[in-house]
C-alpha positions, -999 to +999 in steps of 0.1 A: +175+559+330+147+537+336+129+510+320+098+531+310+119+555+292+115+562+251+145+542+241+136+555+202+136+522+184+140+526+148+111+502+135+112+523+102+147+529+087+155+567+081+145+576+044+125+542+038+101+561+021+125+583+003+125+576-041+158+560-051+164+601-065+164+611-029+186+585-016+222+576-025+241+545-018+273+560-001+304+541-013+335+537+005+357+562-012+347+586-033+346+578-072+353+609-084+378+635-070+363+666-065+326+663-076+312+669-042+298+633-039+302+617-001+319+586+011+321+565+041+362+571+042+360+609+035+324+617+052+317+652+031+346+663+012+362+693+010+349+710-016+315+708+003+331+731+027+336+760+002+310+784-006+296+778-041+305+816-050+342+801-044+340+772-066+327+748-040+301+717-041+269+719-018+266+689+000+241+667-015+208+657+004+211+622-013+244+615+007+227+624+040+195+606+037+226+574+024+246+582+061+214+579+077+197+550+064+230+532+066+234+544+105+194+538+114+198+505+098+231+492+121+212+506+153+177+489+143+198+458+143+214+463+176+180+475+191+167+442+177+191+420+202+211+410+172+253+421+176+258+402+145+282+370+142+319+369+137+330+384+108+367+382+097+372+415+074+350+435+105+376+424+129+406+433+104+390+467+097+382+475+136+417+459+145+402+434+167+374+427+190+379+442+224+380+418+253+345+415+270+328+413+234+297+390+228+287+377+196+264+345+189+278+318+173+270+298+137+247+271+162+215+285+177+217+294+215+255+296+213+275+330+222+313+337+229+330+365+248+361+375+239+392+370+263+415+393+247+416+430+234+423+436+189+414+399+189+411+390+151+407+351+160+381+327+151+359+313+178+358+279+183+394+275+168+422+262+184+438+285+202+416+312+197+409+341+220+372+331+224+353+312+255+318+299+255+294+321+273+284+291+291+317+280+301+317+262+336+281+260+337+266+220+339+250+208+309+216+197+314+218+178+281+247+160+278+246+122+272+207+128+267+199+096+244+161+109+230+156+068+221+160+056+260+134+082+266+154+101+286+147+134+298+165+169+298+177+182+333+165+218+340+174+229+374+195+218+408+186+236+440+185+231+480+150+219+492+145+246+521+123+215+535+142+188+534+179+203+530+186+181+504+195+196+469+168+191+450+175+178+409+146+190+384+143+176+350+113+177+323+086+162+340+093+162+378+120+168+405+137+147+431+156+152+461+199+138+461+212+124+487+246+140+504+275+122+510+269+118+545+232+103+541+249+073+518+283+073+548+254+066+572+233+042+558+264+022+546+273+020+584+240+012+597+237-016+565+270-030+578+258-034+618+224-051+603+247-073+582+265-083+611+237-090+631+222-109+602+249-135+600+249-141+633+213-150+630+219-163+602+244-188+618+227-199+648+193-210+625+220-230+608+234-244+643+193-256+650+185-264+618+210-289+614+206-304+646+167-308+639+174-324+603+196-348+616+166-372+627+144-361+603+129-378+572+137-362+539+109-348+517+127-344+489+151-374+483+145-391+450+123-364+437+130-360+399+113-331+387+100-344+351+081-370+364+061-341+379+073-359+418+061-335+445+083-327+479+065-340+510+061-311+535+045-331+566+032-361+582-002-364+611-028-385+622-061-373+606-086-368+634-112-373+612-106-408+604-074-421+623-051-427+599-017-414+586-022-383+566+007-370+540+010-336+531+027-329+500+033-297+476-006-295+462-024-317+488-029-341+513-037-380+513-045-406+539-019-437+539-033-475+554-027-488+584-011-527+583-041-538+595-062-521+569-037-536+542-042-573+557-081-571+559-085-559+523-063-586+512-088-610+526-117-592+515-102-591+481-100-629+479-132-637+485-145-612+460-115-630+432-135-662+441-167-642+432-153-626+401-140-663+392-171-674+389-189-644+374-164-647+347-167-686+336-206-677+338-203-641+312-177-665+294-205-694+286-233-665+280-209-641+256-196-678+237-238-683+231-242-643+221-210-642+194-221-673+179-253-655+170-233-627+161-211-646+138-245-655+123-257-619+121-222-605+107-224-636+080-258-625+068-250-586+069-217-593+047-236-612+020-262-585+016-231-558+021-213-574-009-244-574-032-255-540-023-221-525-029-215-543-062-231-516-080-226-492-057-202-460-066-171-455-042-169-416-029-133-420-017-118-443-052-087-418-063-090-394-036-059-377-033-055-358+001-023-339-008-043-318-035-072-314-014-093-336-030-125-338-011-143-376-006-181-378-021-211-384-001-239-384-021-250-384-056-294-372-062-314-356-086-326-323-079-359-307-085-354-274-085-331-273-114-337-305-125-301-315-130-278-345-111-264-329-075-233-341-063-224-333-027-188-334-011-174-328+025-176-293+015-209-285+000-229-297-032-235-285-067-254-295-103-237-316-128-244-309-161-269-331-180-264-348-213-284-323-230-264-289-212-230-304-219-239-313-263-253-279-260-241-266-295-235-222-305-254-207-329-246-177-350-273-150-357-271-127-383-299-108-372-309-089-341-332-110-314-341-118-278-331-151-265-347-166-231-327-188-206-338-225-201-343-243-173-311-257-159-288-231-175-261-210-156-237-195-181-236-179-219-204-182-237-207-152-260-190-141-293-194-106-307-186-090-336-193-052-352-202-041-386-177-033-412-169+002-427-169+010-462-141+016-485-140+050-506-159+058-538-139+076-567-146+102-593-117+121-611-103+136-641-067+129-625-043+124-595-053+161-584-088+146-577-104+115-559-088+087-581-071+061-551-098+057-521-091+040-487-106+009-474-133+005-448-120-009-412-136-042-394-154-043-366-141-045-331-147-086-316-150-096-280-152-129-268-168-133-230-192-154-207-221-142-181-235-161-157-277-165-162-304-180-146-335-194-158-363-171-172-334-147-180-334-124-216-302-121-237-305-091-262-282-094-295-282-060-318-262-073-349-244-043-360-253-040-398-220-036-424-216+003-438-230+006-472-214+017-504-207+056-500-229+077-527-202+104-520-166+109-526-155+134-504-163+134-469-187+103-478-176+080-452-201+053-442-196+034-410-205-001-393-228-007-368-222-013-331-228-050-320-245-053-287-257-074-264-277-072-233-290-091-201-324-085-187-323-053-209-289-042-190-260-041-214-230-066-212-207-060-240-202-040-279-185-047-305-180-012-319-182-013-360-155+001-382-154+030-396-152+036-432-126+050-457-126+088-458-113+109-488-113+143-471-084+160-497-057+151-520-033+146-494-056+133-470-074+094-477-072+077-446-081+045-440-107+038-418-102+026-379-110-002-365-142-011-340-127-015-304-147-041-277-159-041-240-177-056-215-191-045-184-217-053-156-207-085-145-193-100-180-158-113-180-139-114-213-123-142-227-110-124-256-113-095-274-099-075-303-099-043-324-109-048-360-082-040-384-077-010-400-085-003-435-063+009-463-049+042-471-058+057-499-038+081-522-017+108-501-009+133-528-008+149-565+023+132-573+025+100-562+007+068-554+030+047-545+017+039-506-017+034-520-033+003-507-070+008-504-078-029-490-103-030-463-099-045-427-098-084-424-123-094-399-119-116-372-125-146-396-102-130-424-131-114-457-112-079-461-126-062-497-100-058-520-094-025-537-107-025-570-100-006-602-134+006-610-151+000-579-142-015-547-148-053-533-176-054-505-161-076-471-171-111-471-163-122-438-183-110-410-173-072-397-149-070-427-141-039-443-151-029-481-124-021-503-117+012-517-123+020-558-099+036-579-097+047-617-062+044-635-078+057-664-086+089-648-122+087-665-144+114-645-169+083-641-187+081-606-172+045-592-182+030-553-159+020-525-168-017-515-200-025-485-188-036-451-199-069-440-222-071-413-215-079-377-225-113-363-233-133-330-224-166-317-243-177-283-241-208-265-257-211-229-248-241-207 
């Protein structure tokens, strides 16, 4: 046989494509005596071996298209490389692997031949009747530690070049040395060794000898004074003295003669310097006299100068990083005091910026920053909704309406500059609805803008709805934001409104009030018409009629909005 003969791989199974009415599952016995079914115990039965004229069973073509899947199917798996792993009720059935048998084991890359014939052990148990496939062979991964970087061995060989056997792991190779190459250069290390002392010991014989009549370099050296070892001692040729060599230099050293003649050069130059002295002494007596003068004269004008002068450093506290004052002008640009510090400089506020007193407007307008100016401190706050109006013959019909909610407030500042427009749109208060159901009326939305860019809303509240018998909700209150460079101090919903009757029978969770602004105001529910808001972005009340009198009564106005703007 070679290896470019058809070796009839089953890559499709035998009946694959057959319908599960042309192919049978064939069981391990047969289920039923007699009726001609196959099994894997019993093959074809008996009665499939008797002619139908003599009572027999046909076989069935379901059964051998079942025999031949099942076959196909264990030789696809072979074909694919795959024995299959040990399996305990196999072995009991086949009374034991035979010795020689290879399966693979549980662990990737591990396979185990059996040592002994009807072996029903378990590999890798002790005792069993299993070895490694790999058993005797060097590991080339043992004791591999992936952390120290170290690297799997792959290969040992002899080196035809070098006759050395040659070890390769991941990412190279390297020749081993035998056990003679390390006998030999042990002997020749000991010889050298030998040799060495020797040498060794006769430098020692001349070294000591030399020393003994030589100057140390090194005694009284102490390392932390930074001392340096002197290394040698020679007549400079270039100007006939001693030289000293020492660890990061050289210097000359004097002569006795040298020493004795500056000592009498130096006296006559003391006599010199003597007598230069008691002459600076007389001049410098004359100069600080007029300097006591001069110092006199500057103190007094000192002293009155800085008698109404302020001190930059009085109460300076370094440990919270205070920072000392240097100067103290008026400046033109914005026309305000500038102090400057270590760090920088900025305006103080004038008397006029810091009495600076809000003002409320009802109404929409434009405001322009003044000179001088850098911040608005804003309030906003939306219109009120408006409580229910009521017409009805009974409970059945729109007798109990809900209250209006308030309007949403935010408190925030902005920073501004001078020439700078603030926009305020005061949302108005929801009027009284002119219908009962589905007639809700709602506040309007506060805003305000900067340079025609808005800042911040104050939504308004909506009002009271009667949309059903069961259904008179109160309204919701106006929420609040800021945006584009505004940053809140506060801000608020409004308060709901509220409800209103909730069905045919009963009234008892009726309320009707409408939502307390931010400064309290709510409408109170009112038998025959409901009470308008009276604080800004209140709610109206809703109107009800106990008396059931088919007359046309209105849910209470929200309040308008408002605005409060100061800029400092």
């Amino acid at each position: 046989m070679k290896n470019s003969d058809d070796l009839g791989r089953f890559d499709t199974l035998i009946g694959a494509s057959a319908s599960s009415s042309d192919i049978a599952t064939v069981p391990q016995t047969q289920a039923t005596a007699g009726d001609g079914t196959a099994s894997i115990a019993a093959g074809f039965p008996p009665e499939t071996f008797i002619s139908r004229d003599a009572g027999g069973s046909p076989p069935r073509g379901q059964d051998m298209n079942g025999f031949l899947n099942r076959i196909s199917k264990a030789i696809q798996v072979l074909q694919a490389g795959f024995p299959g792993q040990f399996d305990s009720n196999f072995a009991s059935g086949i009374g034991g692997y035979p010795m020689g048998a290879m399966i693979p084991g549980s662990a990737i890359g591990t396979f185990w031949v059996s040592t002994a014939d009807n072996n029903t052990t378990t590999p890798g148990a002790s005792g069993a009747s299993w070895q490694s496939l790999f058993a005797g062979s060097v590991s080339g991964t043992l004791g591999v530690v992936s952390t120290n970087n170290d690297q799997n061995g792959t290969g040992l060989h002899l080196n035809g070049s070098t006759s050395r056997a040659s070890f390769i792991y991941a990412s190279g190779s390297g020749d081993l040395a035998w056990y003679s190459d390390i006998a030999s250069e042990a002997s020749a290390r000991a010889t050298a060794d030998t040799s060495l002392s020797s040498a060794i010991s006769a430098e020692t014989t001349r070294a000591k000898a030399a020393e003994a009549t030589a100057v140390s370099g090194t005694l009284g050296v102490i390392e932390a004074n930074k001392d340096e070892v002197v290394t040698g001692l020679h007549i400079n040729g270039a100007t006939g003295r001693p030289s000293v060599v020492h660890t990061s230099g050289s210097a000359d050293i004097a002569w006795e003669s040298d020493v004795t003649s500056e000592a009498s050069t130096r006296a006559s130059a003391d006599t010199a310097l003597s007598n230069a002295i008691t002459s600076e002494a007389s001049a410098r007596a004359t100069a600080d006299a007029s300097l006591s003068s001069a110092i006199s004269a500057e103190t007094t004008r000192a002293k009155a100068a800085e008698a109404t002068a302020v001190s930059g450093t009085l109460g300076v506290i370094a440990a919270n990083k205070d920072e000392q004052g240097t100067g103290l002008h008026l400046d033109g640009a914005t026309g305000n005091a500038s102090f400057t510090s270590s760090s920088g400089s900025f305006d103080l506020a004038s008397y006029a910026t810091a009495t600076t007193m809000p003002t409320l407007y009802t109404s929409s307008t434009t405001l322009t920053v003044g000179s001088g100016k850098s911040i608005a401190v804003i309030q906003a706050v939306g219109g009120g909704g408006s409580g229910c109006s009521v017409k009805g013959t009974s409970i059945a019909n729109s007798t109990y309406g809900a209250g209006g909610a308030a309007g949403g407030y935010v408190n925030f500042h902005i920073a501004v500059s001078s020439g700078d427009t603030i926009g305020i749109t005061v949302g108005a208060g929801a009027s009284s609805p002119v219908n009962t159901i589905n007639g809700q009326t709602n506040g309007g939305d506060t805003i305000v803008t900067l340079n025609g860019t808005e800042v911040a809303r104050a939504s308004g509240g909506t009002g009271g709805v009667w949309n059903s018998v069961a259904s008179c909700a109160g309204g919701t209150g106006g929420g609040a934001s800021t945006q584009n460079g505004a940053t809140p101090i506060t801000y608020s919903n409004g308060t709901d409104g509220g409800d209103g009757q909730t069905g045919a029978e009963s009234i008892s969770s009726v309320t009707g009030y409408g939502g307390a602004g931010v400064w309290g105001g709510g409408g109170r529910a009112g038998n025959g018409g409901g009470n308008s808001g009276t604080g800004f972005g209140a709610g109206g009340g809703g109107a009800y009629d106990t008396s059931y009198s088919d007359t046309f009564y209105g849910g209470g106005a929200g309040h308008d909005g408002c605005a409060i703007v100061e800029i400092k």
